[in-house]
C-alpha positions as CSV (number, residue, x, y, z in Angstrom):
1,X,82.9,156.8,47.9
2,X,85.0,153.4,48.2
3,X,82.6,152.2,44.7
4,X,83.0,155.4,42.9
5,X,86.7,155.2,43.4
6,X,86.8,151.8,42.1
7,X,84.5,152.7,39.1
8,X,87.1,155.6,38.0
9,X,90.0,153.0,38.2
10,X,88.2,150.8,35.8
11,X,86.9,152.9,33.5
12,X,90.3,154.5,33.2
13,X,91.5,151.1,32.7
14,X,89.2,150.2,30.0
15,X,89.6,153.7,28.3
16,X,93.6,153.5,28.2
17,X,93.6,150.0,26.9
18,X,95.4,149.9,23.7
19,X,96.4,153.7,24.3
20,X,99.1,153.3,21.7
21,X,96.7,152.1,19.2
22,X,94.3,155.0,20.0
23,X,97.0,157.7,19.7
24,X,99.5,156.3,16.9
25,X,98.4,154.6,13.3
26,X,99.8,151.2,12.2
27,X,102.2,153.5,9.9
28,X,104.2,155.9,10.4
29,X,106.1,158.6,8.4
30,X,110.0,158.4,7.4
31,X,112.1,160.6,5.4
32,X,114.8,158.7,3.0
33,X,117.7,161.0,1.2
34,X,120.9,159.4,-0.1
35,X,124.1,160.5,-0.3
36,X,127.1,159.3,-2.2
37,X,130.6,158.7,-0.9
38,X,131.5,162.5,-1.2
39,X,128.2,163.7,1.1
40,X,126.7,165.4,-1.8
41,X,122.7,164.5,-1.8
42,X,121.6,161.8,-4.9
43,X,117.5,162.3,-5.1
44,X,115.7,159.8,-6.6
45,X,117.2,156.6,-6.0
46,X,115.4,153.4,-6.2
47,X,114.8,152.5,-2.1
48,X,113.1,149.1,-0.3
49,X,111.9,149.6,3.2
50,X,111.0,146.0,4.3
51,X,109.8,144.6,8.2
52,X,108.0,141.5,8.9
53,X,104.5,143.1,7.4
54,X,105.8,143.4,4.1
55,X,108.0,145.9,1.3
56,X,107.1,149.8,0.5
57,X,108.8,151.2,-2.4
58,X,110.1,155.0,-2.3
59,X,112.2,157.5,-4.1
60,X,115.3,158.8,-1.8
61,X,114.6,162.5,-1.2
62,X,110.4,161.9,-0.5
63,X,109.2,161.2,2.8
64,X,106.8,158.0,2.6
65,X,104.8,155.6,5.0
66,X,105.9,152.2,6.5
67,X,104.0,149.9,8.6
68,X,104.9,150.2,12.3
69,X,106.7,147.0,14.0
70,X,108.5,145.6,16.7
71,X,110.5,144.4,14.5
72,X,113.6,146.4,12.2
73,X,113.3,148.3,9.1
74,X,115.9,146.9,6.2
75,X,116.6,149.9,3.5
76,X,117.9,149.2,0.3
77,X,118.8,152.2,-2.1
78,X,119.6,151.9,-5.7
79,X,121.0,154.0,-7.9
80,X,122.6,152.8,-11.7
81,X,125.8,155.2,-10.9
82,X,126.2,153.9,-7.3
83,X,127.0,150.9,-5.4
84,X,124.2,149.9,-2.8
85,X,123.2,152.2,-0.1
86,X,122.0,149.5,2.7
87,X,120.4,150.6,6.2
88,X,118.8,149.5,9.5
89,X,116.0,151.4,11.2
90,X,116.1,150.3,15.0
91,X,112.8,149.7,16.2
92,X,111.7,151.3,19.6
93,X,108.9,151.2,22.3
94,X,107.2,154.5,22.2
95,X,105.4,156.6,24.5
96,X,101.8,155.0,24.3
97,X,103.3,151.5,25.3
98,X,104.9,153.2,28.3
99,X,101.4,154.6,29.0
100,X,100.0,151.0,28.6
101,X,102.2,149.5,31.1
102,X,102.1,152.6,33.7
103,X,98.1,153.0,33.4
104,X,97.6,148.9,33.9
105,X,96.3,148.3,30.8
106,X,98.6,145.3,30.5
107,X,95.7,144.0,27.6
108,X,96.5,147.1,25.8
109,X,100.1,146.8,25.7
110,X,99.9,143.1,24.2
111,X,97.4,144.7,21.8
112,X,99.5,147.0,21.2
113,X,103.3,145.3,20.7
114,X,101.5,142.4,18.4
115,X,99.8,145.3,16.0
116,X,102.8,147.2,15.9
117,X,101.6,150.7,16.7
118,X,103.5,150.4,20.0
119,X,107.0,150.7,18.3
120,X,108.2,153.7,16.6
121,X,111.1,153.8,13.5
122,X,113.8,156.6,13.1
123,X,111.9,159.3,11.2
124,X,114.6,160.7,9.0
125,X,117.5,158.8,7.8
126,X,120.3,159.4,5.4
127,X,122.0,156.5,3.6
128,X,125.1,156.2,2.2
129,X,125.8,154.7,-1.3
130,X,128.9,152.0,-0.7
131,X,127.9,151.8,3.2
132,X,126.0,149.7,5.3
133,X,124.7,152.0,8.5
134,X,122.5,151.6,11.4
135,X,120.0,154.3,12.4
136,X,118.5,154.0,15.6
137,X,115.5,156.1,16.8
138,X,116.9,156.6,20.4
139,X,119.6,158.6,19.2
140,X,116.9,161.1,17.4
141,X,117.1,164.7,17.5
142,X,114.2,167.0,16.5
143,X,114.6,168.5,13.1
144,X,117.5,166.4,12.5
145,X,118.4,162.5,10.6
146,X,119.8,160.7,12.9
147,X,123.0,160.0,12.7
148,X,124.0,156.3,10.8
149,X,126.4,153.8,12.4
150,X,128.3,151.0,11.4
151,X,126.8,147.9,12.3
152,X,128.8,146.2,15.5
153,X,131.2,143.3,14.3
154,X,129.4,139.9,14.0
155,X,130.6,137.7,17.2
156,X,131.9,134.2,16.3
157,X,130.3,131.7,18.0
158,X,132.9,129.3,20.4
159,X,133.4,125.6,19.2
């Protein structure tokens, strides 16, 4: 009984490792619009979504693919009638490194964090034209963008 018990625990081990890599893809979907200063929608802007595994061009309005990181998601919008719409997607842990790290599969979770699938980005923003903002997937609500901040004050370093 004692060796069957054992045998589960490692076979579950072995079949959760890398759970977040089994049950999410390296990319992941997110929906750009743009607004100008008014709040009226501007489709079709020029935008750059750039992490550490490269640059994916999109129109604002179109939902499109980006490569999954630990790291955060820079967007740039351009548009010829507007000043710059520049944003920050906060990068979060999501569910299936949880499941790594509950399940043992410690192996999995490094897999996991260095491919990027363990990490999830805000999946609908909207960007302001003339703003910098910060969107950060924590604050997501189903069937909703999330809600853009201003980025916190940069903190002068003592002499």
């Amino acid at each position: 009984m004692q060796r069957m018990i054992s045998g589960a625990i490692v076979a579950a081990t072995v079949a959760l490792t890398g759970c977040a890599s089994i049950v999410n893809d390296t990319t992941q979907p997110i929906k750009i619009e743009t607004k100008n200063s008014q709040g009226e929608m501007v489709a079709g802007a020029e935008c750059s979504l750039t992490n550490d595994y490269g640059t994916t061009q999109a129109k604002s309005g179109v939902t499109t693919l980006v490569r999954r990181s630990g790291k955060d998601l820079d967007i740039v919008c351009k548009d010829p009638q507007q000043p710059d719409a520049v944003g920050r997607g906060i990068s979060r842990a999501n569910a299936g490194l949880a499941g790594n790290i509950i399940f043992g599969g410690g192996i999995g979770a490094i897999i996991d964090h260095n491919k990027g699938t363990a990490y999830t980005y805000p999946t609908w923003v909207q960007l302001v034209f003339g703003q910098t903002l910060v969107f950060d997937r924590s604050a997501e609500k189903e069937g909703a963008p999330v809600t853009g901040t201003a980025p916190a004050p940069a903190v002068a370093k003592a002499p």
